[in-house]
C-alpha positions as CSV (number, residue, x, y, z in Angstrom):
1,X,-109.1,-107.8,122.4
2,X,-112.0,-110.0,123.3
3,X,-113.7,-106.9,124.6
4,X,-112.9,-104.8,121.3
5,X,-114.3,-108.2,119.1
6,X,-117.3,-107.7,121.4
7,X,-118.1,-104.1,121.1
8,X,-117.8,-104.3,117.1
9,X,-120.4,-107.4,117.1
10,X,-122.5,-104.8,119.0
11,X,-122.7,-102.1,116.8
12,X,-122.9,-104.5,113.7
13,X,-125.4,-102.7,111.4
14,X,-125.6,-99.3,113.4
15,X,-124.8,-96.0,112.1
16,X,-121.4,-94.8,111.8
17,X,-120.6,-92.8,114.6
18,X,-121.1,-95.8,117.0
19,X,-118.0,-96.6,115.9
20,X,-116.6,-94.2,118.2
21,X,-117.7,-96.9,121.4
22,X,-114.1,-98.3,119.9
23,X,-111.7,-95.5,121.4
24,X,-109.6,-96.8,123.9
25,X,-106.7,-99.1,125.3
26,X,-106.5,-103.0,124.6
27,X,-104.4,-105.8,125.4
28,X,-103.4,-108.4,123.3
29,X,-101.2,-111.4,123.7
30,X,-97.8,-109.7,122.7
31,X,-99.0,-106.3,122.3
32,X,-101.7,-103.0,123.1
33,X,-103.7,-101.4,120.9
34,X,-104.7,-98.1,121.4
35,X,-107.4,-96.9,119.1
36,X,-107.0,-92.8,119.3
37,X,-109.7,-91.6,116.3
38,X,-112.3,-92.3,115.0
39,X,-113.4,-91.2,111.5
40,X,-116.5,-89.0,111.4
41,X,-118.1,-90.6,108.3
42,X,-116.6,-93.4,105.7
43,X,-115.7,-90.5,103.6
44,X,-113.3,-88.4,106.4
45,X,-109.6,-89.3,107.1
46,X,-108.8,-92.3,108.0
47,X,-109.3,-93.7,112.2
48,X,-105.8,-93.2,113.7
49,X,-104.6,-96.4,115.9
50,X,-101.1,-97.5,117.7
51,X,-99.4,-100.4,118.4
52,X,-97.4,-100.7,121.6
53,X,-94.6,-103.3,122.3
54,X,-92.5,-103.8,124.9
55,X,-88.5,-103.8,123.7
56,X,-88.2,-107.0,125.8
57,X,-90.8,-108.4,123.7
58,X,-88.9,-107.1,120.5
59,X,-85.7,-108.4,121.1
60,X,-84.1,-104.7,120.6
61,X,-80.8,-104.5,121.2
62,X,-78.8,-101.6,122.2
63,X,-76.8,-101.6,119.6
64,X,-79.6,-101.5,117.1
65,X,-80.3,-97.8,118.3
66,X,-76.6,-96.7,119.4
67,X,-76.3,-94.2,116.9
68,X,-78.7,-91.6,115.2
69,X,-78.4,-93.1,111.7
70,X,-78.9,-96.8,112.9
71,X,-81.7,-95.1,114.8
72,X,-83.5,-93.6,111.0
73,X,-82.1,-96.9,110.0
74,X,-84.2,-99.6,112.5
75,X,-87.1,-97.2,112.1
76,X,-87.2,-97.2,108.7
77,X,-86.5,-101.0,108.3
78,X,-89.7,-101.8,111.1
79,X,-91.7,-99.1,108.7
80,X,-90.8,-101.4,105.2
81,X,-91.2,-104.6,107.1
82,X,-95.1,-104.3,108.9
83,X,-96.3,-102.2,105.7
84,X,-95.3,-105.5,103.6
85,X,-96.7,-107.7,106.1
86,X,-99.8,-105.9,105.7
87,X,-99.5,-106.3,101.9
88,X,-98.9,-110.1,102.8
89,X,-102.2,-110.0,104.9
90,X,-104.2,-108.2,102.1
91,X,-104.9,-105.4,104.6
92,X,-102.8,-102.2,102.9
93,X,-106.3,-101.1,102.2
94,X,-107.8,-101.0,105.3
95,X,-105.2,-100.9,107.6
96,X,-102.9,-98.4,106.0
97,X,-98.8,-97.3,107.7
98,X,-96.8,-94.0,106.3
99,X,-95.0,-96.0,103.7
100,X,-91.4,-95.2,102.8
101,X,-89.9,-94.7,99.3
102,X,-86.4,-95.1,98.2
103,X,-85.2,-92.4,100.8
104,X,-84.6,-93.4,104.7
105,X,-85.7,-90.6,106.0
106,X,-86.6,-89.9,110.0
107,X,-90.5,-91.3,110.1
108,X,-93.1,-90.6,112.8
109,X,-94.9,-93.9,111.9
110,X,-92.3,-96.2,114.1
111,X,-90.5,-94.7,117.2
112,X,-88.3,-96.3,119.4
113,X,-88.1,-95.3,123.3
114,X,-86.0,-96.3,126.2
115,X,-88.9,-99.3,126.9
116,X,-91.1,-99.6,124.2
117,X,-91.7,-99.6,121.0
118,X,-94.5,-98.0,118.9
119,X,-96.9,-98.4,116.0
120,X,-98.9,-95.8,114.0
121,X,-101.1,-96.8,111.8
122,X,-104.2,-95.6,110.0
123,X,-107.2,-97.3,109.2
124,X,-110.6,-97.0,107.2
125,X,-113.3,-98.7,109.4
126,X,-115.7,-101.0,106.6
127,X,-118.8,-99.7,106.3
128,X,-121.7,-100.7,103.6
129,X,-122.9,-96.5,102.5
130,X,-123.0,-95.0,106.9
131,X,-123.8,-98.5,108.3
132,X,-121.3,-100.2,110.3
133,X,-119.7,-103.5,109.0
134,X,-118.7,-104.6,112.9
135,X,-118.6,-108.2,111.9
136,X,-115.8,-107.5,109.3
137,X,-114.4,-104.8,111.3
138,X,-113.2,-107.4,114.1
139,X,-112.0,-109.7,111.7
140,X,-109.5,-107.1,110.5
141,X,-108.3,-105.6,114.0
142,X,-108.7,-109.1,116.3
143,X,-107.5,-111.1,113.6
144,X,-105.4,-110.2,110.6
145,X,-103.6,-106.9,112.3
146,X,-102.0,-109.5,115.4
147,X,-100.7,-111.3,112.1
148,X,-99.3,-109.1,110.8
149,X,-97.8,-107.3,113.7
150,X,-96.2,-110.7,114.2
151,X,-94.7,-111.2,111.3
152,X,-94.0,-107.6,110.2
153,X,-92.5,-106.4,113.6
154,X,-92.1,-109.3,116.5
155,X,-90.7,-111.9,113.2
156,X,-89.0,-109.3,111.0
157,X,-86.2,-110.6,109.3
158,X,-83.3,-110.1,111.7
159,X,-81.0,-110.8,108.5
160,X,-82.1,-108.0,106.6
161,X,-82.4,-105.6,109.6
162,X,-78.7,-106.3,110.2
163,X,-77.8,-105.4,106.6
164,X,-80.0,-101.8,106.9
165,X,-78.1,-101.4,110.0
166,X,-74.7,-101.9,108.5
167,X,-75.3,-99.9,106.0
168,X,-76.5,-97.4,107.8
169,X,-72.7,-97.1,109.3
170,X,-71.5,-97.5,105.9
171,X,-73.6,-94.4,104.8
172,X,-72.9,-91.8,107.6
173,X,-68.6,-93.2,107.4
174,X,-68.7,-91.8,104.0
175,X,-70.5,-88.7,104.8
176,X,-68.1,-87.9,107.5
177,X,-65.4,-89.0,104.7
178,X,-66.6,-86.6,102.7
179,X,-67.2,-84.0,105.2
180,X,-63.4,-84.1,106.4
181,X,-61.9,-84.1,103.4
182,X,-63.8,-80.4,102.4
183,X,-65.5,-82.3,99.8
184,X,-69.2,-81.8,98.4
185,X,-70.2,-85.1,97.4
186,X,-69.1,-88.5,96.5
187,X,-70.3,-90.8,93.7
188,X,-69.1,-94.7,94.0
189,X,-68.4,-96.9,90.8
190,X,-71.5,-99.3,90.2
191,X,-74.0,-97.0,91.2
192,X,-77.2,-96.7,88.9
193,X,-78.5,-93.2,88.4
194,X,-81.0,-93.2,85.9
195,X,-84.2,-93.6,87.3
196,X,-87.2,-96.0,85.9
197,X,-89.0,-93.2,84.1
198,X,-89.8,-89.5,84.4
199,X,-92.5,-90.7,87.0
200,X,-90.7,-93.3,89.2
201,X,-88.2,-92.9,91.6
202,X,-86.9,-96.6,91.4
203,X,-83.6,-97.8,89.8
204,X,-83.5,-98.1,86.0
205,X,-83.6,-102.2,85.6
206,X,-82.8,-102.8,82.2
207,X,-79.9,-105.0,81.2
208,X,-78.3,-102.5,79.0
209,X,-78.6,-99.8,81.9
210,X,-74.7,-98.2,82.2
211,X,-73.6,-97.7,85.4
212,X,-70.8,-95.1,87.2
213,X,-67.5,-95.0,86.9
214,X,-65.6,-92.4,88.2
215,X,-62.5,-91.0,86.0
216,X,-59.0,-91.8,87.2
217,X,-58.2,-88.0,88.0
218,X,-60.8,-87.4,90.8
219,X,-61.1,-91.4,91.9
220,X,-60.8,-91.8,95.1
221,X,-61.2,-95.0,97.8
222,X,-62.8,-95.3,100.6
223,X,-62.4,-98.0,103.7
224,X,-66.0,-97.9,105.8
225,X,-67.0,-100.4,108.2
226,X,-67.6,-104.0,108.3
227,X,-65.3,-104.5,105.5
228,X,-66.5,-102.6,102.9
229,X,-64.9,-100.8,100.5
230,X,-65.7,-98.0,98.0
231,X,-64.0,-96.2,94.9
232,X,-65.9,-93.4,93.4
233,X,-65.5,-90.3,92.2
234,X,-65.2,-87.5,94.8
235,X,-66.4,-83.7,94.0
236,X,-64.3,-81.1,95.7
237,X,-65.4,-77.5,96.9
238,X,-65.4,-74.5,94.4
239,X,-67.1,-74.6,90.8
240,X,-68.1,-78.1,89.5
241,X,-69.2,-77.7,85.7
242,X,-70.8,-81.0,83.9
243,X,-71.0,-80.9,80.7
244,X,-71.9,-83.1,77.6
245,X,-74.2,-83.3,74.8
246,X,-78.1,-83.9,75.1
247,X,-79.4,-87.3,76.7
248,X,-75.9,-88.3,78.1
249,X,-76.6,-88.2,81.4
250,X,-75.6,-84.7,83.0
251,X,-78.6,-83.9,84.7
252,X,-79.4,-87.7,86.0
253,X,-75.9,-86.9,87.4
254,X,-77.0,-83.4,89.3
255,X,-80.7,-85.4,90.2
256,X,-78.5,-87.9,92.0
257,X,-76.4,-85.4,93.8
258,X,-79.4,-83.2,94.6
259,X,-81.6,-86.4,96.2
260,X,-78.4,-87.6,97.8
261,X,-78.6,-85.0,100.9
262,X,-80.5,-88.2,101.7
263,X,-79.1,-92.1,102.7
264,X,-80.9,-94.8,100.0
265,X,-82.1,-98.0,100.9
266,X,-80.0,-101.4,99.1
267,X,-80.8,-101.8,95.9
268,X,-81.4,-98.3,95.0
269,X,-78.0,-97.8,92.8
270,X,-77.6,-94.8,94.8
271,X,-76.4,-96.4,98.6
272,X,-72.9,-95.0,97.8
273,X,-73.8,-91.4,96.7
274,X,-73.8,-88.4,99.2
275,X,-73.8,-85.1,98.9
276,X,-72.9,-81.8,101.8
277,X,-76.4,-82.2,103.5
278,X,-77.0,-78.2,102.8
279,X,-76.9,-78.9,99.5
280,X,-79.6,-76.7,97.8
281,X,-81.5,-77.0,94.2
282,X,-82.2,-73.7,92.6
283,X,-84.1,-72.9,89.4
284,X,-85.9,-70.5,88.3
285,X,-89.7,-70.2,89.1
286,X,-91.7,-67.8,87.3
287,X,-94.9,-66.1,89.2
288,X,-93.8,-66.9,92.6
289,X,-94.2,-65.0,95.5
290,X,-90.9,-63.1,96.8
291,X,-91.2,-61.5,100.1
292,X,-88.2,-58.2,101.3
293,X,-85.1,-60.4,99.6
294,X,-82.3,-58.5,99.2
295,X,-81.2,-59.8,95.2
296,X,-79.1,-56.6,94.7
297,X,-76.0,-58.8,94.6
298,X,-77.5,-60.3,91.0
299,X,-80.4,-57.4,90.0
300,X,-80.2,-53.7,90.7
301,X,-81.3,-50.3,88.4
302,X,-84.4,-52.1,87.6
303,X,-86.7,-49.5,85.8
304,X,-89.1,-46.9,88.3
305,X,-86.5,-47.4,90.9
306,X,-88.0,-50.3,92.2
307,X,-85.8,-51.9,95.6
308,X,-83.9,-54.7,95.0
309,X,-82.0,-54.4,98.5
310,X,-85.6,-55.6,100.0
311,X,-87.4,-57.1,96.4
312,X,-90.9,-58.0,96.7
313,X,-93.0,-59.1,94.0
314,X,-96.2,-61.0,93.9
315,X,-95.0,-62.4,90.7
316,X,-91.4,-62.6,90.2
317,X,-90.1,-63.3,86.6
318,X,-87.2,-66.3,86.0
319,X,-84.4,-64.3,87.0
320,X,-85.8,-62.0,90.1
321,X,-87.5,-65.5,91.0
322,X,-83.6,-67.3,90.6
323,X,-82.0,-64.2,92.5
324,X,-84.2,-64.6,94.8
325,X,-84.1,-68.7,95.3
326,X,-80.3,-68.4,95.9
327,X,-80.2,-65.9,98.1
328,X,-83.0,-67.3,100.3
329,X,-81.2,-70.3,100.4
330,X,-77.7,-68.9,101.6
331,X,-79.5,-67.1,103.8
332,X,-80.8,-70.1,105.8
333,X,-76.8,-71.6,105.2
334,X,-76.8,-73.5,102.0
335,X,-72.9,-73.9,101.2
336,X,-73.6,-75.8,97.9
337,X,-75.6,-74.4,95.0
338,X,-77.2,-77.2,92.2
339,X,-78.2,-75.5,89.4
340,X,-79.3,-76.8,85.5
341,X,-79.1,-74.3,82.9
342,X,-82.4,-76.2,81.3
343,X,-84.5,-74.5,84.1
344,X,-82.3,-71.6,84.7
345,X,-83.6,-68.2,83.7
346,X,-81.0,-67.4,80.6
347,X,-80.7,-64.1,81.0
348,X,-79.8,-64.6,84.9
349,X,-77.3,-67.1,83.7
350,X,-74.7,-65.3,81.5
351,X,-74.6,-62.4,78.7
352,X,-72.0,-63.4,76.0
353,X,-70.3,-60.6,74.8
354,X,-72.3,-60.1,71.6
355,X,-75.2,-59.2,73.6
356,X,-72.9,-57.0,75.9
357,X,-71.6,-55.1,72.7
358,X,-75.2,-54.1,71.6
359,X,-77.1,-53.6,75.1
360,X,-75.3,-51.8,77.2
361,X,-74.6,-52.4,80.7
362,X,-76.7,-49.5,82.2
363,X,-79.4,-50.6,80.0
364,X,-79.1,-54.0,81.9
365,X,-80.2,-54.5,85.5
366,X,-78.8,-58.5,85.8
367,X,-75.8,-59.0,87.3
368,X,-75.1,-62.8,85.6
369,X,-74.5,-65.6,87.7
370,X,-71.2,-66.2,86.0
371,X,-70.2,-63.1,87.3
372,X,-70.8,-63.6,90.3
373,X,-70.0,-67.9,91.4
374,X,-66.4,-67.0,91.8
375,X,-67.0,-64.3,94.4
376,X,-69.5,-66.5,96.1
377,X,-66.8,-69.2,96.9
378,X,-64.1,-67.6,96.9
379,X,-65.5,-64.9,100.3
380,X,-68.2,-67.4,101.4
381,X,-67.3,-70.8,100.8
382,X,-70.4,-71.3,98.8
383,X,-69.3,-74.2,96.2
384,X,-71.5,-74.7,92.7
385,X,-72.3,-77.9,90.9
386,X,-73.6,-76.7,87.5
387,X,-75.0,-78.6,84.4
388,X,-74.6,-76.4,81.5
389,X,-75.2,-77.1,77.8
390,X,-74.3,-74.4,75.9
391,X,-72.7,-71.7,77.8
392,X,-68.8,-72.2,77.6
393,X,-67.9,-69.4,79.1
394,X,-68.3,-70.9,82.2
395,X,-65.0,-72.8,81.5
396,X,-62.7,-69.3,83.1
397,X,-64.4,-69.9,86.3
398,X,-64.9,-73.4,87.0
399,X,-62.4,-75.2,89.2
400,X,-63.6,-78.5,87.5
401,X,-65.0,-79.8,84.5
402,X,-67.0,-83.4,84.1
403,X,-68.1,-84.3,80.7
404,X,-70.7,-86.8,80.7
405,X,-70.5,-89.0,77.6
406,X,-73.2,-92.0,77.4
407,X,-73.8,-91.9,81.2
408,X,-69.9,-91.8,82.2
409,X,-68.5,-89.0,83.3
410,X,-64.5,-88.1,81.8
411,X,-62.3,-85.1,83.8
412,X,-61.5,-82.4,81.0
413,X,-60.6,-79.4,82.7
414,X,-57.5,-79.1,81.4
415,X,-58.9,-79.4,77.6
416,X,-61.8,-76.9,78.8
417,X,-59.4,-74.4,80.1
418,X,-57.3,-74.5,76.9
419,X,-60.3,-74.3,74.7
420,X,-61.2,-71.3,77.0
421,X,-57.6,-69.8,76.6
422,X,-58.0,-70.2,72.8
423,X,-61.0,-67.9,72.3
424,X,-59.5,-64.9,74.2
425,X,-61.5,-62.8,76.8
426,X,-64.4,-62.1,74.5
427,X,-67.1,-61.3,77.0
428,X,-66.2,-58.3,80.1
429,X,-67.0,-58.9,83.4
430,X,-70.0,-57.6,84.8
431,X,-70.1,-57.6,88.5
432,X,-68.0,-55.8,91.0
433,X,-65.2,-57.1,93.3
434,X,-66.7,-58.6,95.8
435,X,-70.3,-60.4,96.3
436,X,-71.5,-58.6,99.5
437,X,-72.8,-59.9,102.7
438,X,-75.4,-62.5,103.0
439,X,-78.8,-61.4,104.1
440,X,-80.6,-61.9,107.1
441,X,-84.2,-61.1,107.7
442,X,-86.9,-61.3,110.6
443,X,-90.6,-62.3,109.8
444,X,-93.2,-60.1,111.7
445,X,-95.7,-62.2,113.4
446,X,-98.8,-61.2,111.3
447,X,-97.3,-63.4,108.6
448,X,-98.8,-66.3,109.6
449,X,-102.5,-66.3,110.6
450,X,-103.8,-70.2,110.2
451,X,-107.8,-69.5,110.6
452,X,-110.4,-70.1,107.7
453,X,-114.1,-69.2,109.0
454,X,-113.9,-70.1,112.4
455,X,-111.4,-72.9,112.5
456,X,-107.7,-73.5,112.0
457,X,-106.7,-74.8,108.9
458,X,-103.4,-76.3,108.2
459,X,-102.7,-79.2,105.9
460,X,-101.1,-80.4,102.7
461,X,-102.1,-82.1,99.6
462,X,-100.0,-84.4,97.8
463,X,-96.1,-83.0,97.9
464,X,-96.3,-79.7,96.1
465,X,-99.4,-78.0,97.7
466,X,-99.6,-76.7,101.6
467,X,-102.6,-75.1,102.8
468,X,-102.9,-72.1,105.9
469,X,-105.6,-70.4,106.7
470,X,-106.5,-68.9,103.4
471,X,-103.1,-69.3,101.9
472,X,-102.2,-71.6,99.4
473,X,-98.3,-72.6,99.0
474,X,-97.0,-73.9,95.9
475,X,-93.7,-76.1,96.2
476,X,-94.1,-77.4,93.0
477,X,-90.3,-76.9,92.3
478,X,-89.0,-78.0,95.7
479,X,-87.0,-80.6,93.5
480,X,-85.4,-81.8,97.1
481,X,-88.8,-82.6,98.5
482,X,-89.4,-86.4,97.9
483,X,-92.4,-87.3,99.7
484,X,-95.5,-86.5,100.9
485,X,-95.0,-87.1,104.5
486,X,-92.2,-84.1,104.5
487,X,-94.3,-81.8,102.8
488,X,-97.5,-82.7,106.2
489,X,-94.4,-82.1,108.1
490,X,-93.3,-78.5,106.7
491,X,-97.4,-77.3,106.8
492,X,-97.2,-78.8,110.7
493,X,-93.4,-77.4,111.3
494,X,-94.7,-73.8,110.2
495,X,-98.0,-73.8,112.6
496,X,-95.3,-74.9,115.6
497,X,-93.0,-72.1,114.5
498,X,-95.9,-69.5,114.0
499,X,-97.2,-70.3,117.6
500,X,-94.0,-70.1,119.6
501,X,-91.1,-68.4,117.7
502,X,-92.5,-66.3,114.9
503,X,-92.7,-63.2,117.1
504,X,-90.5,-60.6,115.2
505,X,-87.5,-60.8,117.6
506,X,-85.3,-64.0,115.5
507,X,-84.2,-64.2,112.4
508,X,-85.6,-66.8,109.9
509,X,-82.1,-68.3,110.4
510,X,-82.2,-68.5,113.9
511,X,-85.5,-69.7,114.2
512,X,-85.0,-72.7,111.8
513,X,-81.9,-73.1,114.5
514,X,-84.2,-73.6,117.3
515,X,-86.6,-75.9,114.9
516,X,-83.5,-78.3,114.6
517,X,-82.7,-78.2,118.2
518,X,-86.6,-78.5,119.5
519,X,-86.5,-81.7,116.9
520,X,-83.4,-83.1,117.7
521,X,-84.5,-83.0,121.3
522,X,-87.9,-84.0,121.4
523,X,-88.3,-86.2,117.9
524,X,-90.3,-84.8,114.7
525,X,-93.5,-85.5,116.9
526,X,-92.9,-82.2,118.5
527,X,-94.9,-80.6,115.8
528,X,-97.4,-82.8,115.7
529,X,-100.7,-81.6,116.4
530,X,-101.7,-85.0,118.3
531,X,-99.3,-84.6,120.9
532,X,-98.2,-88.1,121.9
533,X,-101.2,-90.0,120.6
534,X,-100.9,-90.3,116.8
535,X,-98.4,-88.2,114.7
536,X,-97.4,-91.2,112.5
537,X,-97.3,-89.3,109.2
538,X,-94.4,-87.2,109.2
539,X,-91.2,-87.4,107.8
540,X,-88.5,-85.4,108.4
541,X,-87.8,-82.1,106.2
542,X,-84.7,-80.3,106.0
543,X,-84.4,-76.5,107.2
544,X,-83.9,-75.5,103.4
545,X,-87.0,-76.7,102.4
546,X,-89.4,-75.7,105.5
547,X,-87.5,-72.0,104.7
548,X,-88.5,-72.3,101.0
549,X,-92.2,-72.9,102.0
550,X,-92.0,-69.6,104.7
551,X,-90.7,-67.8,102.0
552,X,-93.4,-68.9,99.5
553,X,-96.4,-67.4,101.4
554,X,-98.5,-65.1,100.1
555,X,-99.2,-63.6,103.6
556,X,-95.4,-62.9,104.0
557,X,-94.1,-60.0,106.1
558,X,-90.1,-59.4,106.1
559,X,-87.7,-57.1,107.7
560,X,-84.0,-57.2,106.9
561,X,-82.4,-57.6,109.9
C-alpha cells in the first residue's frame, strides 16, 4: 500500500491515463487489493478493484455457508454491511459496491470460496477536467477504503449477520413447506404489503398502514427453525381469483406474490411471503416482438390465414402479445400464471354472452382465457392467481375466491359459487376439450449476432433496456425483474448462451437447463466477461426472465421443435 500511495503522489497533476501505472496486486495489513481497470477518461465507467481476505482473517465459520440460502444470505449481508460502511466513510461516491435492494438475491459483488473471501468494488478515480488528483486519490484507496473494509467486512455486526442467517433457514423451511404441501404460495399474518409509493420498493411506514391477516378457512401454521412460528394464509394449486372493489388492495396482494419468487430482507413486511419460484407475471404488451409461438391454443382463424401454430409479428396487439407471454412462459416450465385484468388484453380475457350472441364465434379468432385456465390445470398442472374486477364469470372456474376488503383478504367461494349458480349459464363455452400440448422450440444460431461496427456490443441500461449488437430489447414489463444488476446479468447470460449453446441443436428449454446447471456449478461469474477478475455487478436472474428477453429480440429466429 505504501507503494500504491507512492505511485499516486507520482502522477499528481499528470494526464489521466497515467492512472493506469495503478494496475496491480497490493498488500495491506489485513487484506490485498487488486486494482484490475482503469477508466479510460473521468467520463468512462467506473475503475474496477477487489478486495481479498483470507476466511481466517474473517472469522467465517462453516456454518455461515452450510447451505445455499445461508450462502445468498452471508453474501448479501457482507454486500449491505461494507456499502454502509462506505456511506459511513462518505466514500459511496467514489468508491461505489453493487448495492442490494429489498430482495436477497445471488450477487457477484461478494463471493465466498473454500479460503478466501472477495470484494468487488468500483471506483471513479478524482480528477480536476483530464488531470490527475493523485494526492486525493491515495487518501481514498490507502486511507478511507482499509476503514471501511474494517468496519464493513473484518467488524460487521456479527449480531445482525446471525439474524440474516437465521432467517435465511426460516425463509427456505417455508418454501419447502409450501412446496410439499402442493401449495403455490404463502402469505403470513403481520406482513405489510403496500409499498411506499408507486416509485419505491420499501415498506409502507405509516401508522395507520393495515397489515395481513389471513381468513380462518385457508389459515394455516407453520413451525420453522430456531423457534419461530408462522400463521398465514396458504394458496393452494388450481384457480385462485381475488377480488374486491377498487383501491382495496387486490393487486398489492398479486405484486407481493409476484416479487415473492424472491426471499426479503427483515423489515421488509414481506419476510414471510413466498411464492412456487416459477411463478410467472403475464400481461399484455402491445407492439412487442413475437418470434414462431405457437398461440393456437388461445388465437386461431385470424383473417388472410395468417399461422398461429408458429405466430410471428413484429408488433403483436394485447391479446396475440398475452397468448403469446403465456405460452412462452410454459414453455420454459412456469406452473403458476399471475395475471391482473387491469393490464390484461379484455378481449383475450373473456367474451360475456352478450357479445357471443351478436359476434359469432367464427367471426371471432380468440379463444378467451376463461375458457381455457381449467384445461391448463386440470392436464398440465399449470395453477392461476388472478385479480379480476369486473368479470364474474370467472366464479364457474375458480377453485378459490379471496375478496380483498380495505387490505384484508375474506374466503367467499362458497358465496361466489352461489352467486354464480344464481345467474344460470348465460355465456357458452368457447374452447375445445382439451388445451393441447405445450410448445417447444429451437433458436437458429443466426439469432444472436452481438457486433456494432467493428466491436461487440453487449450491455444494459437501467432495468428495462438490453442492448446487442444493433438490437435493442425492451423489458419494460418484466414486472419480476427488480434490479438493475439482473437485467447486466440477462444481456451477459444471453452473449454466454449465444457463444456456446445457441447452435440450433437444443431447445430454448434445454438450454436455459444447462444455463442453471453451468451457474449452479461455477457461480453467476461464469457469464461474466471479466473472467475471474471483476464480475461484481451481477445478480442473479431467473430462467423465466432471461427466456422473456430471448424471446423479445428483434433478430429472433425460431423453429418449433
Amino acid at each position: 500500500m505504501k507503494q500504491l500511495q507512492q505511485t499516486l503522489t507520482r502522477i499528481d497533476g499528470k494526464g489521466y491515463k497515467a492512472y493506469k501505472d495503478t494496475l496491480g496486486t497490493y498488500q495491506a495489513s489485513n487484506f490485498i487489493l487488486h486494482i484490475d481497470h482503469i477508466q479510460a477518461d473521468p467520463y468512462a465507467s467506473p475503475s474496477r478493484m477487489r478486495i481479498e481476505v483470507s476466511n481466517d482473517e474473517l472469522g467465517l465459520q462453516k456454518e455461515w455457508v452450510s447451505t445455499p440460502a445461508r450462502r445468498t444470505a452471508l453474501t448479501d449481508f457482507l454486500a449491505r454491511s461494507i456499502y454502509q460502511s462506505l456511506r459511513n466513510e462518505n466514500l459511496q461516491k467514489g468508491i461505489m459496491i453493487d448495492r442490494p435492494g429489498q430482495e436477497i438475491l445471488e450477487r457477484t459483488a461478494v463471493v465466498v470460496d473454500a479460503h478466501k473471501t472477495e470484494v468487488r468494488l468500483s471506483l471513479h478515480l478524482p480528477a480536476r477536467g483530464r488531470t490527475i488528483l493523485g494526492r486525493q486519490a491515495a487518501n481514498r484507496l490507502t486511507k478511507d477504503l482499509p476503514r471501511a473494509i474494517e468496519q464493513g467486512l473484518l467488524k460487521h455486526s456479527a449480531e445482525k449477520r446471525e439474524q440474516q442467517l437465521q432467517l435465511a433457514d426460516q425463509q427456505e423451511a417455508l418454501r419447502q413447506f409450501v412446496h410439499d404441501r402442493g401449495a403455490i404460495g404463502f402469505v403470513a399474518n403481520g406482513s405489510v404489503l403496500p409499498r411506499e409509493s408507486g416509485i419505491s420498493d420499501r415498506p409502507l411506514s405509516h401508522a395507520d398502514v393495515t397489515t395481513f391477516t389471513a381468513p380462518t378457512e385457508l389459515e394455516e401454521t407453520v413451525d420453522l427453525p430456531h423457534g419461530k412460528t408462522v400463521t398465514g394464509m396458504l394458496i393452494q394449486a388450481g384457480v385462485t381469483i381475488i377480488v374486491g372493489g377498487g383501491y382495496h388492495g387486490k393487486s398489492t396482494l398479486l405484486e407481493a406474490l409476484e416479487r415473492s419468487v424472491y426471499d426479503h430482507i427483515a423489515g421488509d413486511g414481506r419476510e414471510f411471503v413466498v411464492s412456487a419460484e416459477s411463478a410467472a407475471k403475464v400481461r399484455a404488451e402491445d407492439g412487442r416482438s413475437v418470434t414462431g409461438v405457437n398461440i393456437s391454443p388461445f388465437i386461431s382463424n385470424l383473417p388472410n390465414n395468417k399461422d398461429t401454430q408458429a405466430f410471428t409479428s413484429e408488433n403483436a396487439s394485447g391479446s396475440t402479445s398475452q397468448a403469446a407471454n403465456i405460452v412462452e412462459q410454459l414453455e420454459v416450465g412456469s406452473s403458476v400464471l399471475l395475471i391482473d385484468e387491469d393490464t390484461s388484453a379484455t378481449n383475450f380475457m373473456i367474451r360475456d354472452a352478450r357479445m357471443q350472441a351478436l359476434v359469432a364465434k367464427n367471426k371471432e379468432p380468440i379463444t378467451p382465457f376463461i375458457d381455457k385456465v381449467r384445461a391448463l390445470y386440470d392436464e398440465h398442472g399449470v395453477s392461476t392467481v388472478l385479480v379480476v374486477g369486473g368479470a364474474g364469470d370467472y366464479f364457474d372456474v375458480a377453485d378459490h375466491v379471496i375478496m380483498m376488503d380495505a387490505y384484508q383478504p375474506y374466503y367467499v367461494t362458497e358465496e361466489a359459487k352461489r352467486i354464480a349458480n344464481s345467474f344460470g349459464e348465460e355465456r357458452q363455452k368457447e374452447a375445445g376439450a382439451t388445451f393441447g400440448s405445450l410448445p417447444s422450440r429451437n433458436i437458429t444460431p443466426d439469432s444472436f449476432n452481438a457486433t456494432k461496427g467493428k466491436k461487440e456490443k453487449v450491455d444494459s441500461k437501467g432495468k428495462h433496456k438490453i442492448i446487442y449488437g444493433t438490437t435493442d430489447i425492451d423489458l419494460s414489463f418484466i414486472e419480476q425483474l427488480t434490479d438493475p444488476s439482473q437485467t447486466r446479468a440477462i444481456a451477459e447470460a444471453i452473449r454466454y448462451l449465444a457463444k456456446h449453446y445457441f447452435d440450433g441443436s437444443l431447445t430454448l428449454n434445454q438450454v436455459l437447463d444447462a444455463y442453471e446447471a453451468d451457474v449452479e456449478k461455477k457461480g453467476l461469474e461464469v457469464i461474466s466477461p471479466f473472467k475471474g477478475k471483476h464480475p461484481g455487478d451481477l445478480a442473479l436472474p431467473r430462467r423465466y426472465e432471461v427466456a422473456a428477453a430471448i424471446n423479445r429480440m428483434r433478430t429472433l429466429n425460431m423453429k418449433q421443435s
